[in-house]
BALOFI-253036 format. One record per residue (C-alpha): residue in three letters; x, y, z. Coordinates in steps of 0.2 Angstrom, whole numbers, plus 5000, padded with zeros to 4 digits. Layout:
BEGIN
- marmar|x|y|z
- ALA|X|Y|Z
...
END
This chain:
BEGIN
- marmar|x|y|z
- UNK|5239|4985|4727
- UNK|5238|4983|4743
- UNK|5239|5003|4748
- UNK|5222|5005|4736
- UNK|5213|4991|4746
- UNK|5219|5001|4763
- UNK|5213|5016|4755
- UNK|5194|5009|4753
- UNK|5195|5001|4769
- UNK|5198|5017|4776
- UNK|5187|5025|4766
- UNK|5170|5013|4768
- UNK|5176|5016|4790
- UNK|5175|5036|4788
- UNK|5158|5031|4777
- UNK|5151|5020|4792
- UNK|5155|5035|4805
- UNK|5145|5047|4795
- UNK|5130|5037|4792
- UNK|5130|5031|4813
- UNK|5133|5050|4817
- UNK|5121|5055|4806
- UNK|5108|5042|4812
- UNK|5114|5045|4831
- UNK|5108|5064|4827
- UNK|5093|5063|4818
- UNK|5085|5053|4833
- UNK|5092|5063|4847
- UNK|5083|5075|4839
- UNK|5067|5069|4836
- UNK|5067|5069|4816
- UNK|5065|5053|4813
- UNK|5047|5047|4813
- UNK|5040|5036|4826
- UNK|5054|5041|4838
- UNK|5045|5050|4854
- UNK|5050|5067|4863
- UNK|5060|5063|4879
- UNK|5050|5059|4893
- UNK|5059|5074|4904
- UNK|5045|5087|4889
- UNK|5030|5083|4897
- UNK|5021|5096|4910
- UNK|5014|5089|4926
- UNK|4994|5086|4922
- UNK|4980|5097|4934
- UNK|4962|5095|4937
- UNK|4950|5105|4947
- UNK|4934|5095|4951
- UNK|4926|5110|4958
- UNK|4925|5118|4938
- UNK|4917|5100|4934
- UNK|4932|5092|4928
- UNK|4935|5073|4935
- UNK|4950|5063|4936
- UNK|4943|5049|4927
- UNK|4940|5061|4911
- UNK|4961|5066|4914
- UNK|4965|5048|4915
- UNK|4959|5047|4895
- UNK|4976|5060|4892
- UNK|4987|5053|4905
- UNK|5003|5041|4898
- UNK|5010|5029|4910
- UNK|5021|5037|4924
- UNK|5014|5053|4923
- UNK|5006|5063|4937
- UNK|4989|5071|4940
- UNK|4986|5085|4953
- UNK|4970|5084|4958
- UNK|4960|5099|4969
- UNK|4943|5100|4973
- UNK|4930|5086|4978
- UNK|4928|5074|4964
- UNK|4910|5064|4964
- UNK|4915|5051|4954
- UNK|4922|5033|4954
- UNK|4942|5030|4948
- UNK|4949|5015|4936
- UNK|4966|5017|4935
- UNK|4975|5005|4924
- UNK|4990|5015|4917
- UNK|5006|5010|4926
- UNK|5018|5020|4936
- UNK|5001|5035|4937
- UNK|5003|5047|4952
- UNK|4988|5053|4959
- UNK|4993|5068|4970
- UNK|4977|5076|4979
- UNK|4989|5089|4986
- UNK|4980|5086|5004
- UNK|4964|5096|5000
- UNK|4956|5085|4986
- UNK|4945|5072|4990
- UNK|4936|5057|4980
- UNK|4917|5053|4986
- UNK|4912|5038|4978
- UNK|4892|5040|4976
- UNK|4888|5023|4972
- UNK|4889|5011|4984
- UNK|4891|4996|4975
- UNK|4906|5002|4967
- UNK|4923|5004|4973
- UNK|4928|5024|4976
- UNK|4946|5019|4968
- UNK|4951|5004|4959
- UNK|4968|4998|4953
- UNK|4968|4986|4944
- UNK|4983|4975|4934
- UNK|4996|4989|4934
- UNK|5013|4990|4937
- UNK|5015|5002|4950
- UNK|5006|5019|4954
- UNK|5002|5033|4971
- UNK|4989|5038|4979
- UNK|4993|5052|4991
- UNK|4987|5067|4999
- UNK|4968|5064|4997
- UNK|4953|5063|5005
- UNK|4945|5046|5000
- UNK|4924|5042|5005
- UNK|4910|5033|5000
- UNK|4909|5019|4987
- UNK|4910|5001|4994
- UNK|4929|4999|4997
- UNK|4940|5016|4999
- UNK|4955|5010|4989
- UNK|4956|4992|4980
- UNK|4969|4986|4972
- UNK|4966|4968|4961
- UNK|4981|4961|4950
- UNK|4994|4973|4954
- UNK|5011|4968|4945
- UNK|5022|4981|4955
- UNK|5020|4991|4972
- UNK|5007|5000|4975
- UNK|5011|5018|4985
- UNK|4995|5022|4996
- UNK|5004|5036|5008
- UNK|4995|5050|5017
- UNK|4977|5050|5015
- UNK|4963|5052|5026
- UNK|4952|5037|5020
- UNK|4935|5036|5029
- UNK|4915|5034|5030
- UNK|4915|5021|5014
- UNK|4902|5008|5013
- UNK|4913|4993|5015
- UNK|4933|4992|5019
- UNK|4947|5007|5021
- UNK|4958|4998|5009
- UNK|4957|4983|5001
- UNK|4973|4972|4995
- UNK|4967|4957|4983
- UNK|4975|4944|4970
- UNK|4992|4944|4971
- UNK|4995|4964|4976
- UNK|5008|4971|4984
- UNK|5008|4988|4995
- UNK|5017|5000|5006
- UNK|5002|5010|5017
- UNK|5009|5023|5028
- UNK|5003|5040|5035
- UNK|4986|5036|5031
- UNK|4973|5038|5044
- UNK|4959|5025|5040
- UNK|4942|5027|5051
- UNK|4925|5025|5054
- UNK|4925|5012|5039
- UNK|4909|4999|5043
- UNK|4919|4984|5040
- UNK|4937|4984|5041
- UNK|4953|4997|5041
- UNK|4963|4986|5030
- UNK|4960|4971|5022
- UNK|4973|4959|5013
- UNK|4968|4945|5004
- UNK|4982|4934|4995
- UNK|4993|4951|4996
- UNK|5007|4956|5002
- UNK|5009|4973|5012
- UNK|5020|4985|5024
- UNK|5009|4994|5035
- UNK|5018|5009|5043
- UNK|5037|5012|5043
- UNK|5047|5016|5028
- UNK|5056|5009|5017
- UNK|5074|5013|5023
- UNK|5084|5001|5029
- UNK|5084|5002|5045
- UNK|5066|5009|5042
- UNK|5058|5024|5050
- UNK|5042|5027|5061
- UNK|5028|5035|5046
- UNK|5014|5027|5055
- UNK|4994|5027|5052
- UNK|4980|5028|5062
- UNK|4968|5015|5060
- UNK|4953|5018|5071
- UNK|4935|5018|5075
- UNK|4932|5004|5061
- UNK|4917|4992|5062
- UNK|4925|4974|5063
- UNK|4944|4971|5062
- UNK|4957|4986|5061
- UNK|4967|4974|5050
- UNK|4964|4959|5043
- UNK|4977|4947|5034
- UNK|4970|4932|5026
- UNK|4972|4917|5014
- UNK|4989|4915|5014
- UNK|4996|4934|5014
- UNK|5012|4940|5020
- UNK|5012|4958|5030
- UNK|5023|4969|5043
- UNK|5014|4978|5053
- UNK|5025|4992|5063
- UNK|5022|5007|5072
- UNK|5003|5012|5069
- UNK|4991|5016|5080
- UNK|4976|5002|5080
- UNK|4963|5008|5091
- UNK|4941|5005|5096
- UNK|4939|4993|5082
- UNK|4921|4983|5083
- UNK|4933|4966|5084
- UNK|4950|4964|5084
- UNK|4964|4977|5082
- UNK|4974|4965|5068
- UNK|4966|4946|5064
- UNK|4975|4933|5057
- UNK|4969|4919|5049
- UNK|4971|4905|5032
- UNK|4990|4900|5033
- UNK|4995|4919|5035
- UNK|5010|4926|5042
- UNK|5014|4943|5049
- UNK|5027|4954|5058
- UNK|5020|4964|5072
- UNK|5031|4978|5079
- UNK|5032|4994|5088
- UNK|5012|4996|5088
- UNK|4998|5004|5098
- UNK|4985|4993|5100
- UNK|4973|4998|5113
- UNK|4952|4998|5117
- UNK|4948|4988|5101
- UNK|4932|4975|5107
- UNK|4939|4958|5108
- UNK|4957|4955|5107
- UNK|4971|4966|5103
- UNK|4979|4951|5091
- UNK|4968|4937|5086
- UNK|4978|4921|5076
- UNK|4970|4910|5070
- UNK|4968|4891|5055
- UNK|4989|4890|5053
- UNK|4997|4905|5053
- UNK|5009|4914|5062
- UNK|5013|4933|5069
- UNK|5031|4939|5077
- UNK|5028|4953|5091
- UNK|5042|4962|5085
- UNK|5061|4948|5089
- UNK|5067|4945|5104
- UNK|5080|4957|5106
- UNK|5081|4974|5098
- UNK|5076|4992|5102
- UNK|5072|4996|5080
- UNK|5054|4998|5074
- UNK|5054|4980|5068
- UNK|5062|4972|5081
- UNK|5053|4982|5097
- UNK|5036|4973|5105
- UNK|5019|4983|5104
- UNK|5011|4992|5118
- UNK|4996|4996|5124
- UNK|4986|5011|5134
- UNK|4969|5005|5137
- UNK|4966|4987|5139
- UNK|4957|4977|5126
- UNK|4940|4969|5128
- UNK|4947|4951|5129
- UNK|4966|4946|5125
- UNK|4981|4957|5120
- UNK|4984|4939|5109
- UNK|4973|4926|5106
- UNK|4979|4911|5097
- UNK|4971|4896|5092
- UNK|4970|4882|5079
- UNK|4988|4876|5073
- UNK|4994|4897|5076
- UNK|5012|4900|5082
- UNK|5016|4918|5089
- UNK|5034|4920|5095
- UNK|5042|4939|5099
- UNK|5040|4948|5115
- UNK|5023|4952|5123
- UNK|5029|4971|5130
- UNK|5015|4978|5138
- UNK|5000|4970|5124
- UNK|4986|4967|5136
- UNK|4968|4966|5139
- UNK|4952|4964|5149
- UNK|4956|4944|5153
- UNK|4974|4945|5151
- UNK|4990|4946|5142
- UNK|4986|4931|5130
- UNK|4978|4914|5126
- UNK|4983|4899|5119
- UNK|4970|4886|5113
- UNK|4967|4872|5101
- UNK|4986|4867|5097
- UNK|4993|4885|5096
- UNK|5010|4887|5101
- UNK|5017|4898|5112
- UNK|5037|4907|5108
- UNK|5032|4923|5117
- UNK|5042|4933|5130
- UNK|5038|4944|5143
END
């Protein structure tokens, strides 16, 4: 009796192994419907504006976490709002916005994405990022002549910005707005010099604002219209390791509650070292004002009027 009940045991177990095996197989394999190919089968996508192709079109085709080589020079204005998208422009491709009202290349609510190796122009902002739910790549590209800001950082976004070169934009190199963002610098621990050039812009170099978080290390911030970085509504930012020479008025301005560290007060890394400068600013390496701490070490950060100034309640934790 009990050697028949083993036996069906036994048998119902050898049973249950084929049908898992079986099942196991079948959607390894792909057989079973509704189960997708691996990921690891799909080709890298390509598009060639000059033969009157646009990425926009190849983002209709696109799956999240795919990547697009773009060449040519694409007159058109990008919506991306599949996650994980690299856009590769190869170093040669560029994207001319023609329309002035609209940004060049918008991001919008995704979960991650690249933008590298391209040419970006025209439009109102170069890139513009709104909603971003992961980080937000933005690494080697030349981003100039748009009709408004460089880059643009809104609602809630989160970027890392290095080897870009950001010019001769009428408003502002970069612009963060209740964002978060490393400018310059990798992301190793310790991290490692990959520094832009943000120059020639019409107001501010960069601007952080209504309550955003930013490091800032080991760019060159140079002959902006205003200031070379601006700091203002309860915003706090890390400033290390920087060039910041020739812009208008101050080389620093902090401003309405918020704070900036001049690299710490010891250490020789690219976080921790003070910023420099070659040719004076118009007014203050740092000017402070209204509620602003700044605390770090000042280096050689200078200008026309002086090293620094502190008005209105600012408070002063700098060393030489």
């Amino acid at each position: 009796m009990i050697s028949g009940i083993r036996g069906r045991a036994d048998l119902f177990a050898r049973a249950a192994w084929l049908c898992a095996a079986l099942l196991f197989f079948l959607m390894s394999s792909s057989v079973v419907t509704g189960v997708p190919q691996s990921r690891t089968s799909r080709f890298p996508r390509f598009v060639d504006c000059d033969a009157g192709n646009t990425i926009g079109g190849a983002l209709t085709s696109l799956e999240p976490g795919d990547t697009l080589y773009v060449r040519g020079t694409c007159v058109e204005h990008v919506d991306v709002m599949l996650d994980g998208i690299v856009l590769d422009g190869q170093g040669t491709a560029t994207i001319s916005g023609p329309d002035s009202s609209r940004d060049t290349l918008r991001l919008v609510g995704v979960r991650g994405a690249t933008v590298k190796g391209f040419r970006i122009t025209g439009g109102r902002d170069g890139i513009h990022t709104r909603w971003v739910m992961g980080l937000i790549f933005v690494n080697n590209n030349i981003i100039e002549r748009t009709g408004r800001n460089g880059i643009q950082l809104t609602r809630n976004s989160y970027a890392h910005i290095s080897g870009n070169v950001i010019r001769n934009n009428p408003r502002n190199g970069i612009e963060v707005q209740d964002s978060r963002t490393r400018i310059g610098g990798t992301l190793d621990e310790p991290p490692q010099p990959d520094p832009n050039v943000i120059e020639d812009n019409g107001s501010h170099g960069i601007v952080v604002t209504r309550g955003s978080v930013a490091r800032v290390n080991g760019n060159v911030i140079r002959r902006s219209g205003q200031n070379g970085i601006y700091v203002e509504k309860v915003s706090q930012t890390d400033i290390g390791s920087n060039v910041i020479e020739d812009n208008a008025q101050s080389g620093i301005q902090a401003t309405h509650n918020s704070g900036v560290n001049l690299g710490a007060d010891t250490g020789t890394g690219l976080e921790q070292s003070p910023n420099s400068t070659g040719r004076p600013n118009g007014q203050w390496g740092i000017d402070c004002s209204v509620g602003t701490y700044a605390a770090g070490r000042l280096g050689s950060l200078t200008g026309a009027r002086g090293q620094k100034s502190f008005t209105a309640g600012a408070n002063d934790s700098l060393r030489p």
